[in-house]
C-alpha positions in Angstrom: 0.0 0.0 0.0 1.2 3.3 -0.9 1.7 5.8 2.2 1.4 9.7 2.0 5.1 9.8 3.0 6.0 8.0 -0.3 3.5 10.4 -2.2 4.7 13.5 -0.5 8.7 12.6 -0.9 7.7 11.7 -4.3 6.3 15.3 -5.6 8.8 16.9 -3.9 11.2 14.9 -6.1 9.1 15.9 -9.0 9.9 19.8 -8.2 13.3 19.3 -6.9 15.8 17.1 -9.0 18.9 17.4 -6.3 18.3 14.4 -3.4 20.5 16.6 -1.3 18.5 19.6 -1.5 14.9 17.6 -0.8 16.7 15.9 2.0 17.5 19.4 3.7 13.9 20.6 2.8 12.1 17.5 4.7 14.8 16.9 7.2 15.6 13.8 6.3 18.9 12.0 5.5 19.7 11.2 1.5 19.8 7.7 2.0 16.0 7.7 3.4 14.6 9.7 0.9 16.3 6.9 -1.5 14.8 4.4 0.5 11.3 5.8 0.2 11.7 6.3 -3.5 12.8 2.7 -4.1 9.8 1.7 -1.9 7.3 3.5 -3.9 9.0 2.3 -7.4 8.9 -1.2 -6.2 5.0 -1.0 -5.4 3.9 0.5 -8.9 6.7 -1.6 -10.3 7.9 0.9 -12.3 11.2 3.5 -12.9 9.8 6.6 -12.2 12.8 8.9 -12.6 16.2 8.6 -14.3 18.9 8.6 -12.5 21.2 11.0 -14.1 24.4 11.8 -12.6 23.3 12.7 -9.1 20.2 14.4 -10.2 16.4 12.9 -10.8 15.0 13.1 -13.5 11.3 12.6 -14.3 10.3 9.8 -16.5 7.7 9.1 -18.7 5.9 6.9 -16.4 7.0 9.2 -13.9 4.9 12.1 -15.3 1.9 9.4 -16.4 2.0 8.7 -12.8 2.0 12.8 -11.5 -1.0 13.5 -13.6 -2.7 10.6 -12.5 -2.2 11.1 -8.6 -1.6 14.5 -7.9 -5.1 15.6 -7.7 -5.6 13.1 -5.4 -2.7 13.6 -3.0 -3.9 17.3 -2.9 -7.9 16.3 -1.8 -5.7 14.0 1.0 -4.3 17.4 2.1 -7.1 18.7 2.2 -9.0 15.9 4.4 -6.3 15.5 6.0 -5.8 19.3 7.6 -9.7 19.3 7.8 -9.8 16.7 10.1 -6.7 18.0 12.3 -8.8 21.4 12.3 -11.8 20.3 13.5 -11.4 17.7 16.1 -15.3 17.4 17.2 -16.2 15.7 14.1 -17.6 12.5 14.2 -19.8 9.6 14.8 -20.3 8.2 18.1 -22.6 5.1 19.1 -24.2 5.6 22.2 -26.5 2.9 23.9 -29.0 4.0 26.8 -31.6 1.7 29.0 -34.8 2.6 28.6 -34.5 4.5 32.2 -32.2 7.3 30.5 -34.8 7.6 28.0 -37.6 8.4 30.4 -35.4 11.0 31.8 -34.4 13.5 28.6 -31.4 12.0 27.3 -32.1 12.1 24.3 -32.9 16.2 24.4 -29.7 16.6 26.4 -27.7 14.8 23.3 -29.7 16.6 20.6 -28.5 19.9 22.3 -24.9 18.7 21.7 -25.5 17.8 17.8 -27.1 20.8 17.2 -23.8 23.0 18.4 -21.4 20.5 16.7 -21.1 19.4 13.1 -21.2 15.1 14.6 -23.7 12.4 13.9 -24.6 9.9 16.9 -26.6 7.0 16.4 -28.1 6.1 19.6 -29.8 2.5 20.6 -32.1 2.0 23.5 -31.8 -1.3 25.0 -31.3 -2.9 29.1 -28.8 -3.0 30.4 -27.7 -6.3 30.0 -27.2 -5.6 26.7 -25.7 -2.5 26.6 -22.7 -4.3 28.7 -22.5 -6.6 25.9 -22.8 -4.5 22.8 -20.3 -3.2 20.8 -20.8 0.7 21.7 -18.8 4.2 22.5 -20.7 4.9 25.2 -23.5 3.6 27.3 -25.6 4.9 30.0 -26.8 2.1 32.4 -28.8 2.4 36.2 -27.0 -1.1 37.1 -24.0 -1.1 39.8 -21.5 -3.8 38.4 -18.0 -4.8 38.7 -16.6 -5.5 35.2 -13.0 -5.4 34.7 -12.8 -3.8 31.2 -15.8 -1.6 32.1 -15.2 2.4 33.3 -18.2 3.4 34.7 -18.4 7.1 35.7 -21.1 8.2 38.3 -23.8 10.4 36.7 -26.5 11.0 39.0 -28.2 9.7 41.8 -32.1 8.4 41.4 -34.0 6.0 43.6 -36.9 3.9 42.7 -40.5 4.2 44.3 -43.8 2.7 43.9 -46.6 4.7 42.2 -50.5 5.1 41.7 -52.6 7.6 40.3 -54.6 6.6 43.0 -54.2 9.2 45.6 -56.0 7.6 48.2 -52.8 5.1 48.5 -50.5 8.0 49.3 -52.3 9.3 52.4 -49.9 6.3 54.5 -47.5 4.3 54.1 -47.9 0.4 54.0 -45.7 -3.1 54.3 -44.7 -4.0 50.3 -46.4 -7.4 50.6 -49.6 -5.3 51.8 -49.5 -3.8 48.3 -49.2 -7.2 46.7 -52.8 -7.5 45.9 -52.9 -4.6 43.3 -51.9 -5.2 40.0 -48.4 -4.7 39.4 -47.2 -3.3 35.9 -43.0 -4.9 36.2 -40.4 -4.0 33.2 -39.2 -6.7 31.3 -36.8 -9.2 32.6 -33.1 -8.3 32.2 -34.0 -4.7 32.7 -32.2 -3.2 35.9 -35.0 -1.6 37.5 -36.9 -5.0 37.9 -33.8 -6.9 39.4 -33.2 -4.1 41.7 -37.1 -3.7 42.7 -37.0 -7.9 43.1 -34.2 -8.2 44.6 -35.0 -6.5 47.9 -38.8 -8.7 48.0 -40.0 -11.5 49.9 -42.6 -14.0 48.7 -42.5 -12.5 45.3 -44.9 -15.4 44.5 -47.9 -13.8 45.7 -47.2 -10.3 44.2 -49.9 -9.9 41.5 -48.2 -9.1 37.9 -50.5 -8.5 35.7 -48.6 -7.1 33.0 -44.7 -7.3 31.8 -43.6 -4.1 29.3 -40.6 -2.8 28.3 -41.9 0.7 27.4 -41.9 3.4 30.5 -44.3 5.5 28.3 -46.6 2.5 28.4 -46.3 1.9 31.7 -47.5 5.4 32.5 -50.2 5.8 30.5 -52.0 2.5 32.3 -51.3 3.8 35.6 -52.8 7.6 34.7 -55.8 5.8 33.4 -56.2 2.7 35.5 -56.1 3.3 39.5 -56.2 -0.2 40.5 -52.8 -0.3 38.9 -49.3 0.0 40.8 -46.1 -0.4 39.7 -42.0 1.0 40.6 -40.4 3.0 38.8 -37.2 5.6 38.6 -38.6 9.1 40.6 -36.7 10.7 37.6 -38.8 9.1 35.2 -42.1 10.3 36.9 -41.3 13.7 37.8 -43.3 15.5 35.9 -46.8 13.5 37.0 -45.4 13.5 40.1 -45.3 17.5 40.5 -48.6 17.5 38.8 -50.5 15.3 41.1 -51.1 12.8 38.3 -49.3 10.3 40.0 -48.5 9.6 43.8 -45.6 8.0 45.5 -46.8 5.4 48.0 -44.8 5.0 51.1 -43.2 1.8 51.9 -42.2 1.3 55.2 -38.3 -0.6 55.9 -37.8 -1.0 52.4 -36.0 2.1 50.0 -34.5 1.5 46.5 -32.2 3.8 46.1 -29.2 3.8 43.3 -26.9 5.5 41.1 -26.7 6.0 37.6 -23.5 5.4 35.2 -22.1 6.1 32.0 -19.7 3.3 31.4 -17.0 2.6 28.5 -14.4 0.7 27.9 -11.2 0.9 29.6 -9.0 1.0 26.2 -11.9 2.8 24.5 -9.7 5.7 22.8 -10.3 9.1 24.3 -10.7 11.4 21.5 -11.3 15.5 21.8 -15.2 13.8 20.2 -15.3 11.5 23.3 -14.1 13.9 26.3 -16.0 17.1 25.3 -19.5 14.9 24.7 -18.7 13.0 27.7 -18.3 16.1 30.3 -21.2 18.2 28.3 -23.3 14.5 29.8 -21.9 15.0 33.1 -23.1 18.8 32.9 -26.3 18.2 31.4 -27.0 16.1 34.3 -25.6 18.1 37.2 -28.1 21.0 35.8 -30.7 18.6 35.3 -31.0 17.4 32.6 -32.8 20.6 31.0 
């Protein structure tokens, strides 16, 4: 494969007959500049000067070969300083659980595209599979320990169990008293289901009525259903919790708080891209996510 070196030491050539003088010019020794020549002649298989005396003189296959690449060794210049001046440009692949989603991410990130000349492709799956997936970033609600994972606290959220029924909120109960309702659960392998299960006893004779992946879903039964009951990030329900469209029902010797991460991995290359979108996140979430 021919390198830019070879191309760049070869139309300096082309200008400049005397080795000596292009070797002073590009700071390199004779006998490297030789070298590079020989290595580039050797690929096209073809003379492309005449040695004559100690000065180079273009060929005919030599100038076949200017006029057919010099145009394009220019538009590599050109790339090639247009990517070292603008180091934000991009594409990133970012993965989020469908918790971040409830909570603006999306917004926050669109904010950031709009200001930069970058494309991100984003993909909202759990979190189990956002530790397996082949991303840039990810944003997960899961507390691990993963050796080639670098997860970076974003903000702190706890999870709490909500009705539009108003009634419930007026005291606070045991969970299994709440058992009786029907439960609305996220799908397995999502993080706020383990988390919510995990701290239960005689799950058995909680009634689920309905598994679904959605949060927007989830929401829209409860608003409209009062029998219904289900937990959920407080993030996610913010807004129809300041509303009085949903309540929070008090549970007592049982809370659910956690954190929430943006992980990568640990040899994931840190370009000017990665660091500026990573702490515009971290703002975006210190200021809330607005």
């Amino acid at each position: 494969m021919i390198t830019f070196k070879e191309l760049d030491i070869f139309f300096k050539l082309c200008e400049e007959t005397n080795l000596s003088n292009v070797a002073k010019k590009l700071n390199m020794t004779q006998s490297a500049i030789s070298i590079s020549l020989n290595s580039l002649e050797k690929k096209l298989d073809e003379k492309l000067f005449d040695r004559i005396g100690r000065k180079l003189t273009l060929n005919e296959r030599g100038r076949v070969f200017k006029e057919k690449s010099y145009k394009p060794f220019l538009e590599l210049i050109h790339a090639k300083e247009s990517f070292s001046s603008d180091r934000l440009k991009g594409d990133l692949k970012i993965a989020s659980s469908k918790t971040f989603n409830s909570i603006n991410l999306s917004q926050c990130i669109y904010k950031f595209i709009s200001n930069h000349d970058i494309h991100i492709t984003k993909h909202s799956i759990n979190t189990k599979e956002i530790l397996d997936s082949n991303i840039d970033i990810g944003f997960v609600e899961s507390d691990f320990n993963e050796a080639n994972i670098i997860k970076e606290k974003v903000a702190n959220d706890s999870l709490i169990i909500v009705s539009s029924n108003k009634e419930l909120s007026k005291k606070e109960y045991y969970i299994d008293q709440l058992y009786k309702y029907n439960w609305l659960l996220r799908e397995k392998g999502s993080a706020t289901r383990e988390v919510f299960l995990s701290k239960l006893k005689y799950q058995d004779e909680m009634n689920i009525s309905m598994e679904i992946s959605n949060f927007e879903e989830i929401k829209n039964i409860l608003l409209n259903n009062k029998e219904t009951i289900t937990c959920i990030s407080k993030l996610a329900v913010k807004e129809e919790l300041e509303n009085k469209k949903l309540f929070e029902i008090k549970i007592k010797n049982l809370n659910f708080e956690r954190e929430l991460f943006m992980v990568y991995h640990k040899d994931k290359y840190q370009s000017k891209l990665f660091l500026e979108f990573t702490s515009y996140i971290k703002n975006c979430f210190v200021e809330g996510l607005n």
